[in-house]
LOFIBA-975834 format. One record per atom (N, C-alpha, C, O): x, y, z; residue in one letter. Coordinates in steps of 0.1 Angstrom, whole numbers, padded with zeros to 4 digits, always signed. Example, Ala and Ser with C-alpha at 12.3 -4.5 7.8 and 13.67 -1.06 7.14 Angstrom:
// residues 2
+0132-0057+0078A +0123-0045+0078A +0132-0033+0078A +0142-0033+0085A +0128-0022+0071S +0137-0011+0071S +0129+0000+0079S +0134+0011+0080S 
This chain:
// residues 82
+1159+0849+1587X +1146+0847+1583X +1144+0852+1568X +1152+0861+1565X +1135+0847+1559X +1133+0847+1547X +1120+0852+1543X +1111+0846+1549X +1118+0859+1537X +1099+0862+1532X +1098+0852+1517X +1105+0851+1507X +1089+0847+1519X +1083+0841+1509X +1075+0845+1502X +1068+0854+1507X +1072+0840+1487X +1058+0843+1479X +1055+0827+1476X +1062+0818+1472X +1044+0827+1479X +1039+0815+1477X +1027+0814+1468X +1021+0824+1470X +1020+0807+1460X +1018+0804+1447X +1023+0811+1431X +1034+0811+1426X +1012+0816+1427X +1017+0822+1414X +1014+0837+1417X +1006+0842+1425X +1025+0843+1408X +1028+0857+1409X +1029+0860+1396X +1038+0854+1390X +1023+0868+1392X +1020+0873+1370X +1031+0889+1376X +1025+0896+1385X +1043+0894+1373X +1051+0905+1370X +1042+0913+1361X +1033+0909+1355X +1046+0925+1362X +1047+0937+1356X +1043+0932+1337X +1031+0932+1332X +1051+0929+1333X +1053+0922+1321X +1046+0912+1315X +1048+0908+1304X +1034+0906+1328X +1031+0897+1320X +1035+0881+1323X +1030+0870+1320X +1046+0884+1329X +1053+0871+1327X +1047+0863+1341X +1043+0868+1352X +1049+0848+1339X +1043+0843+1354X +1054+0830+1363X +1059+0820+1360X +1053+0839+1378X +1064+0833+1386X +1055+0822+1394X +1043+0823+1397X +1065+0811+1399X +1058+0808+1404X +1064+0803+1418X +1074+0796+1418X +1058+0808+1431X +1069+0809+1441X +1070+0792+1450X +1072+0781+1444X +1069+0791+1461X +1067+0785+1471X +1048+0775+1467X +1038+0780+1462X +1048+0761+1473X +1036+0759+1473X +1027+0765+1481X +1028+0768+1493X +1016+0766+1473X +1002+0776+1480X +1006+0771+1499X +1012+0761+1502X +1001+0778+1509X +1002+0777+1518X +1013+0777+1529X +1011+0774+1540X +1024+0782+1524X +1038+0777+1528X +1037+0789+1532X +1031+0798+1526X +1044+0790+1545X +1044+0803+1556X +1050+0813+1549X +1057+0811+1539X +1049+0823+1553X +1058+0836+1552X +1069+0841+1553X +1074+0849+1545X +1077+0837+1566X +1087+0832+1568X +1092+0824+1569X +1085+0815+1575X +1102+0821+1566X +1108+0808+1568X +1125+0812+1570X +1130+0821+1563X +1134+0802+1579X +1148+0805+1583X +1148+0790+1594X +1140+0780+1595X +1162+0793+1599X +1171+0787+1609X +1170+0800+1622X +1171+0812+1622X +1169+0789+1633X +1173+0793+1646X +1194+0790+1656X +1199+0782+1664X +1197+0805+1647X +1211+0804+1651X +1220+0796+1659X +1230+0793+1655X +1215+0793+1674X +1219+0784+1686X +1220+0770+1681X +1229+0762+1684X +1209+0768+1672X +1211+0752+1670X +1203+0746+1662X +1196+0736+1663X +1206+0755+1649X +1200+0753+1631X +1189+0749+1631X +1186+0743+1620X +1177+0750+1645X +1165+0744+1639X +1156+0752+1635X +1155+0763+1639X +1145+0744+1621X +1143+0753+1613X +1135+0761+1618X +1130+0758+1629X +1131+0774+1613X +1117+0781+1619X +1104+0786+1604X +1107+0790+1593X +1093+0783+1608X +1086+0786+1599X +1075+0796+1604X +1068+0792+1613X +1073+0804+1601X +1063+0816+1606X +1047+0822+1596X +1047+0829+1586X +1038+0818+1601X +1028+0824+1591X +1019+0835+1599X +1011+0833+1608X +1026+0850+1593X +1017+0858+1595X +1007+0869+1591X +1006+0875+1581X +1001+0870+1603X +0987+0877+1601X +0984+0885+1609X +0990+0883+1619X +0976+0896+1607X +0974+0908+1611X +0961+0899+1625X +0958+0888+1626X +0960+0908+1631X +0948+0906+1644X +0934+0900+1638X +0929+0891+1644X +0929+0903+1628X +0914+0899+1624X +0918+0886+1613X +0910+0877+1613X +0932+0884+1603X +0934+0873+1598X +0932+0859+1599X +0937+0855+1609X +0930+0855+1595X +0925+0840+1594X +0930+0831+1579X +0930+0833+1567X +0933+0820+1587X +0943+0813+1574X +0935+0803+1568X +0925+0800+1573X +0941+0797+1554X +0932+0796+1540X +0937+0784+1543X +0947+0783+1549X +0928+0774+1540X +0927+0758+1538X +0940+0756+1537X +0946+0750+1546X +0947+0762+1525X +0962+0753+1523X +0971+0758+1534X +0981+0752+1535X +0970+0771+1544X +0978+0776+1554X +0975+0762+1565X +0983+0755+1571X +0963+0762+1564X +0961+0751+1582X +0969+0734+1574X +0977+0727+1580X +0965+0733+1562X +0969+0721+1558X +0990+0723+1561X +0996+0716+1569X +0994+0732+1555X +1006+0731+1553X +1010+0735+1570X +1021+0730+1574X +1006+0739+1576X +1007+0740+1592X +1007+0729+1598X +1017+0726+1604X +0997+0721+1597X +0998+0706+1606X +1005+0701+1598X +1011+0693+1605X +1009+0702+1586X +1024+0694+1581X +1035+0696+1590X +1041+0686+1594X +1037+0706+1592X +1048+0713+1599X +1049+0713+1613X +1059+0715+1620X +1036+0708+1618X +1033+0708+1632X +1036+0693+1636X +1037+0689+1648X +1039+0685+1624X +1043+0670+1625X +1056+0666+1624X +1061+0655+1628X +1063+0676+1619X +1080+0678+1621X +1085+0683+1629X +1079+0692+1635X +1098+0680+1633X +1108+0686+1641X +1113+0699+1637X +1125+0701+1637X +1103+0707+1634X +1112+0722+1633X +1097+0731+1642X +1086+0728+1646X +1105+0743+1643X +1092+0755+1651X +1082+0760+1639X +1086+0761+1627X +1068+0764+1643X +1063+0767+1635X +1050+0775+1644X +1049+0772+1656X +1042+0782+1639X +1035+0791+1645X +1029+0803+1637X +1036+0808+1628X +1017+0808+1639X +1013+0816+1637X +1014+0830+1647X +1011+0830+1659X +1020+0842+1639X +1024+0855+1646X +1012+0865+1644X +1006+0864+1634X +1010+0871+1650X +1000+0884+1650X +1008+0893+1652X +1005+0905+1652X +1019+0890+1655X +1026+0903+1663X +1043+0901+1662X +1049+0891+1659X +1047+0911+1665X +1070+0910+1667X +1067+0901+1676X +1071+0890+1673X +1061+0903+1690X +1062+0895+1705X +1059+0877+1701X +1063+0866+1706X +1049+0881+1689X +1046+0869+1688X +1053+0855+1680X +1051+0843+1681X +1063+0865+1669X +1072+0856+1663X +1084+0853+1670X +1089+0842+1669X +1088+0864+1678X +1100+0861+1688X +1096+0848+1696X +1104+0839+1698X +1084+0849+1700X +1080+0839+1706X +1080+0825+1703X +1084+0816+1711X +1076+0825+1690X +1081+0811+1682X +1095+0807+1682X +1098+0796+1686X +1104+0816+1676X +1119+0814+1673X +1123+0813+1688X +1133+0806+1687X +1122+0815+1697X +1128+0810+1716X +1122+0803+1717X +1124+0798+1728X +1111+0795+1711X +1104+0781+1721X +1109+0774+1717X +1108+0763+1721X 
């Protein structure tokens, strides 16, 4: 699994990065047994996700890879075994 930054990020310096498109999960990887992808957006217990999270979600929810919202370890594990 991979951590992402997703939109723009201004450094130390001033300088401006720009990561992943706005909404694009937090994690993102492969599931070892059988390379399918996994995509993870998480949030804390009271979190709630921003227009471009639910948009880029049902994108993902329309493909053949795993994807899911975690609150919790139990809960990402749970995505990456389904």
């Amino acid at each position: 699994m991979f951590r992402a930054n997703a939109g723009q990020v201004t450094t130390r310096d001033g300088r401006q990065f720009y990561g992943m498109p706005k909404g694009y999960p937090d994690l993102s990887g492969f599931r070892n047994a059988d390379g399918k992808a996994v995509f993870i957006e998480v949030k804390n217990e009271k979190g709630k996700l921003r227009p471009e999270q639910i948009t880029f979600g049902n994108f993902l929810k329309s493909q053949p890879v795993l994807y899911g919202v975690a609150r919790s370890v139990e809960e990402a594990l749970a995505i990456v075994n389904s």
